[in-house]
Every structure is written in structure tokens, then in C-alpha cells.
C-alpha angles and dihedrals in degrees: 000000000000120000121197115245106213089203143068147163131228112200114215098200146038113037121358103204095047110108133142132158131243131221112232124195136177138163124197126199130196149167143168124230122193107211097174130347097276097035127073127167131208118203118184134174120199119194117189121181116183109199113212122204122226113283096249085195108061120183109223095209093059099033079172090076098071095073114084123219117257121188118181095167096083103131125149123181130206136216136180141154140198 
């Protein structure tokens, strides 16, 4: 299934010819508790994961920079109350 991404980013400098895409996913969870009649409370949890292709230009003075970042530990909870 392909899903349209509505942004982008254009680089000014280093190699021009140089592009490639990245897989983004996230998941969000949410529910509403009612703790008395006039207070309700709202908890979330949002995970992203932004998966980064391998460099295909390596420098060979700096061989750590082949290996590409990945952070699974992207969580970001949510809290509201009303």
C-alpha cells in the first residue's frame, strides 16, 4: 500500500546527486477514563520509528560513519485531563 508523504527536504550542499527515501512508522494509543462526573482523564502513548537507509558514499577517514542511527526507544506519552 503506498501512502502519499505531503513533505520533503532539499539539501544545498555536499553531493548533489545523492537522494534516497526513508520509511516512517508510528503508532499512537489512547483511552478516556471518567474518575468522577466533572473529571475525565485522557492517557496516550505515541511510538515513531524512522528507518534510514545505508549511507552509498562512505567516507574512508571516518569508516564510523557507514553505519546509520536506529532508535527504537521513541516513545512519547500523553496525558490530559478535563
Amino acid at each position: 500500500m503506498h501512502v502519499p508523504c505531503y513533505s520533503s527536504y532539499t539539501q544545498a550542499f555536499g553531493p548533489l546527486g545523492a537522494k534516497f527515501n526513508t520509511n516512517d512508522l508510528a503508532f499512537f494509543a489512547e483511552d478516556q477514563f471518567k474518575v468522577t462526573l466533572r473529571l475525565t482523564l485522557d492517557l496516550g502513548l505515541r511510538h515513531e520509528y524512522e528507518m534510514l537507509p545505508s549511507p552509498n558514499l562512505v567516507n574512508p577517514l571516518a569508516p564510523r560513519a557507514a553505519n546509520s542511527p536506529s532508535d527504537w526507544k521513541n516513545w512519547g506519552p500523553r496525558f490530559g485531563f478535563a
